[in-house]
N, C-alpha and C positions, 0 to 999 in steps of 0.2 A: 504493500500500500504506500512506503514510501514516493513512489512515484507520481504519485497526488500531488506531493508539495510544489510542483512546478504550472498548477494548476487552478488557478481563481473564481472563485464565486463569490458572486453578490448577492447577498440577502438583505433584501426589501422587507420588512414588517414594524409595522406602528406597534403593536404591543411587544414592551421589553421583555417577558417573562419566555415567550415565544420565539423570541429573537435570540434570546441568550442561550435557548436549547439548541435551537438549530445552530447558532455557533458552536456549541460546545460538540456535538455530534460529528458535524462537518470538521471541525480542528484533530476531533479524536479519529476520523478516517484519512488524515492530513494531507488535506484540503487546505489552502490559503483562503480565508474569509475575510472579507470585504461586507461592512453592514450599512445599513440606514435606515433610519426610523421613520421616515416619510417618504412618497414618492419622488419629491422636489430633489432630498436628497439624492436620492436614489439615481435619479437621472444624470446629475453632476456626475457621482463618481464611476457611471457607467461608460461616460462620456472622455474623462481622465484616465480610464484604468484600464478599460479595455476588458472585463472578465470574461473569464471562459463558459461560463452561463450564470442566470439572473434564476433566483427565484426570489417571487415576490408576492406579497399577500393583495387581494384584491380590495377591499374596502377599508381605505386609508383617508388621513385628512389632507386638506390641503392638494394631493391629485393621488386619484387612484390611480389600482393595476393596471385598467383596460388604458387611461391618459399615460401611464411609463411605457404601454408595449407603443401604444400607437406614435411616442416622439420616437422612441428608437428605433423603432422599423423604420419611418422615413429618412432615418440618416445612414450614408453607406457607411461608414466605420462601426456601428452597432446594429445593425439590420440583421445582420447575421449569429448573433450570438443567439444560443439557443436558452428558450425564455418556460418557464415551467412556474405556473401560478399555485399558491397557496392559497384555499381557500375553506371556509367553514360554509358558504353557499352550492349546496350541491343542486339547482333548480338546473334544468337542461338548457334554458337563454341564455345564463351566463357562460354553460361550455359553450355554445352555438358563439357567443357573440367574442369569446377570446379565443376562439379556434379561426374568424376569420379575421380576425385582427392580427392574428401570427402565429398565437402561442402553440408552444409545442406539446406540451404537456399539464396535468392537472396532478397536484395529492390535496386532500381533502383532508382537514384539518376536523377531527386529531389523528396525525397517523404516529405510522411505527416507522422507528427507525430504518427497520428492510426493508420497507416499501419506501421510503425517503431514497437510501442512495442505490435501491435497484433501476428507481426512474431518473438518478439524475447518471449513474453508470451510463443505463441502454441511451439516454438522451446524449452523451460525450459520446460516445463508439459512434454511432450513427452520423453526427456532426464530423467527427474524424474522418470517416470515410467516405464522406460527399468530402470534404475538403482537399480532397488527392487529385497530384492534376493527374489530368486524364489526356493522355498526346490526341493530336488533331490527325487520330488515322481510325478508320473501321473498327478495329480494336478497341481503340479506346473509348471511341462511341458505346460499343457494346457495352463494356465495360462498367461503363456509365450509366447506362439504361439499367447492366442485372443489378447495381445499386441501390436505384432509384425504384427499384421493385421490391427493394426489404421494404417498405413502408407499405402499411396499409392502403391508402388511396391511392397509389401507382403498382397496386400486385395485381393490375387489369391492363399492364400496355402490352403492344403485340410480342410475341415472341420471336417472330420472323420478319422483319424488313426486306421489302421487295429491295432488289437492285435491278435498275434498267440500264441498256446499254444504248448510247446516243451517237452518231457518226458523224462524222465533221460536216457544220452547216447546221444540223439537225436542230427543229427548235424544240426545247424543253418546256416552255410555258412561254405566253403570250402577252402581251399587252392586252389590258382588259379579261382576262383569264378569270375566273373564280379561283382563288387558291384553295389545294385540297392537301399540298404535301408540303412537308420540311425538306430539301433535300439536301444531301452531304455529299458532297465530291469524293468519290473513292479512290476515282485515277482520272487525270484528262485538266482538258482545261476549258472554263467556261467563260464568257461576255455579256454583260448584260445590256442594254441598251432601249433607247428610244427612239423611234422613229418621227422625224418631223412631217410637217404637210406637205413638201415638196419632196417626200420618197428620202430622204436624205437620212443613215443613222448615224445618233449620237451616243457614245459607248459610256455607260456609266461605269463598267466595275470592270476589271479581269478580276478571273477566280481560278485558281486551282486545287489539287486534292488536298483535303484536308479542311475546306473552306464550306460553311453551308450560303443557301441563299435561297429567298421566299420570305423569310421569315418576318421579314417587318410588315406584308399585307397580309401575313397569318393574324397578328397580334392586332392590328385595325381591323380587322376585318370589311377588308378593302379589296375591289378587283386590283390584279398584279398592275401594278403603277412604271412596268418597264418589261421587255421581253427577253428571254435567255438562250441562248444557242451554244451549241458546241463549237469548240476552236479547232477539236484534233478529236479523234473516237475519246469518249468517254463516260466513263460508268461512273451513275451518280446512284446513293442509296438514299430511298423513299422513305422517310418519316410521317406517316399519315397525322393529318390536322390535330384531331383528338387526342394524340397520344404527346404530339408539341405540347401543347395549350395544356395540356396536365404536366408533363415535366415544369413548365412555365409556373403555374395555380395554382397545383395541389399541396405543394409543399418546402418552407421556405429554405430551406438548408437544396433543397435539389433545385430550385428556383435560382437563387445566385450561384450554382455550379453551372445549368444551365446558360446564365447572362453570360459568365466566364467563358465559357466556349464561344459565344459566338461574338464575344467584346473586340475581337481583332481583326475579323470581319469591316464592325460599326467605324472602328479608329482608321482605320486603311480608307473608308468613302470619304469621310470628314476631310481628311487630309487632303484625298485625289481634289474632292469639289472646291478647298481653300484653293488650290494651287488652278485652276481651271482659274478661279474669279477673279485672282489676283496678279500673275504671272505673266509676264512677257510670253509670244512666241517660243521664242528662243530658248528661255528657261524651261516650257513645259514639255518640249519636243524633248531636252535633257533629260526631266524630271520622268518623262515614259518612256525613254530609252532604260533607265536605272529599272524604273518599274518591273520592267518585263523584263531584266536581268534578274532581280529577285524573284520575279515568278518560275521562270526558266531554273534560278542556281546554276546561273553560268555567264558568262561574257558572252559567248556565241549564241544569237538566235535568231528566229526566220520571223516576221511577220507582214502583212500584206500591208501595203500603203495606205490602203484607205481604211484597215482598219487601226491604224497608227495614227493617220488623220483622224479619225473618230475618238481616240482617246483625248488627244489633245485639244481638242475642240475648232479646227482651223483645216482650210483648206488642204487636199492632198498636195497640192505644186507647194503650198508653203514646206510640208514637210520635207519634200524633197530638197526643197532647195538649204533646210537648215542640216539635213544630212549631208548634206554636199561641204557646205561650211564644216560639221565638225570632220568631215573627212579631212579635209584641206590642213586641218587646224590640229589634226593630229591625233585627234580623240576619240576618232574609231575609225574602222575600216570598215568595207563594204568587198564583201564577195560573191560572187551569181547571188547576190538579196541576201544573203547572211549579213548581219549586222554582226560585228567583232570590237567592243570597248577595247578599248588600247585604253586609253588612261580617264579611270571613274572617277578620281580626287578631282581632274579637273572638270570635268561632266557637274559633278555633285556642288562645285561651287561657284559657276555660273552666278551671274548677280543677276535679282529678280527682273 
């Protein structure tokens, strides 16, 4: 049990008689405790301290339980800690109304000591193992999913994920589409884009394995707001809507595992569409020449003019003619259409 001590909990309760047992219980399983005798407090030093779960009593003065989960769930440095309510109200509104507020667990005052730390054990393990990064390959997706299925509201997602195979050109979903699936790129590489009125497309994203995409008109529940296509054959596996929207919903420790995965995704558009709004020519032709060296993991790759134009947001003869310049200029070379970086320091610091 020694191993506890590297591990903090905060308890929440207005009455000291109750408070000072739960310390004592918690310190004799050595547990580091962290106390407060009011929600106000409580909130502070959750906010300071960072602990590794809260438990706290519900009907306090000054701000209740339901008022400490619902501040800390909204901030990202405490949203995540797992939250286990103290209470003497066993009416089923109040589980109903702290179960979607966040909380993760209830013990129902008076308890016993082994039911005290069998729920706050099984509540650590569980949090531990959503906490694990999961790599961005099929594997680890699984991985992640047989996880998110020790819990009771996700021991109904599918066992079997379709994977479909897509040939180069082929579109995977549409502009105006109903969305019906998450998908994850398992090999290949994808483009997302929009088509203007004049036939013209505008390429919002590259993607490759490892990358999901759908997801943001899953979570609106909005037709697909951009179409997707393959770049080269590639297998993308299907995550059907229902089974998103519950890794998403159903629970909050697999809910920020889930953001997690797809957080790098969200950071990589943000950036592309800064550098689109802001950026010289000159600069974003660099800036997607590097791009699709990291998508690639190489200095050598092939891609079409106009879909290089499309990234960049600018004419095809424009880009030609700025590949022509960094040719000239030393900073990459051009073979039958391979583009080849010769030197990325200076690619990368182009002035905007």
């Amino acid at each position: 049990m020694s191993t506890n001590q590297s591990i903090k909990i905060l308890v929440i309760e207005d009455n000291q008689d109750v408070r000072e047992n739960l310390i004592e219980i918690l310190e004799l399983s050595n547990f580091t405790v962290l106390a407060a005798e009011d929600g106000l407090k409580g909130v502070e030093i959750a906010q300071t301290q960072i602990p590794d779960l809260i438990l706290c009593d519900v009907m306090m003065p000054k701000l209740d339980g339901f008022g400490v989960l619902n501040i800390l769930g909204k901030r990202p440095d405490t949203s995540g800690i797992p939250f286990v309510f103290l209470t003497a109200k066993a009416e089923r509104s109040d589980f109903r109304r702290g179960m979607n507020l966040g909380a993760d667990d209830y013990v129902t005052k008076p308890f016993y000591k082994d039911e005290l730390l069998s729920v706050i054990e099984t509540r650590l393990r569980k949090t531990k193992l959503l906490r694990k990064d999961f790599d961005r390959s099929e594997n680890g997706l699984r991985a992640f999913i047989n996880e998110a299925k020790g819990f009771e509201a996700l021991k109904n997602l599918s066992n079997d994920k379709k994977v479909k195979h897509f040939k180069k050109r082929d579109v995977i979903f549409e502009e105006g589409d109903n969305p019906r699936f998450l998908y994850f790129i398992r090999s290949g590489k994808v483009k997302t884009f929009k088509t203007h009125d004049q036939g013209k497309e505008y390429i919002i994203e590259l993607l490759k394995d490892g990358d999901f995409l759908g997801y943001v008109d899953l979570l609106k529940s909005t037709a697909h707001a951009e179409t997707a296509a393959a770049m080269e054959d590639t297998d993308i596996v299907l995550i059907p809507k229902d089974d998103f929207l519950a890794l998403i919903q159903a629970n909050r420790d697999v809910s920020s595992q889930m953001i997690k995965m797809l957080a790098n995704n969200i950071t990589e558009k943000e950036e592309q569409l800064l550098n689109l709004a802001y950026n010289s020519v000159r600069k974003r032709v660099a800036d997607a020449l590097i791009l699709l060296s990291q998508k690639e993991d190489n200095k050598s790759f092939h891609v079409l003019r106009e879909d290089l134009a499309r990234i960049v947001g600018t004419a095809k003869e424009s880009v030609i003619r700025m590949l022509t310049e960094f040719k000239n200029d030393g900073y990459i070379d051009i073979t039958e259409g391979t583009i080849i970086i010769l030197d990325l320091k200076k690619l990368t610091n182009l002035p905007s």
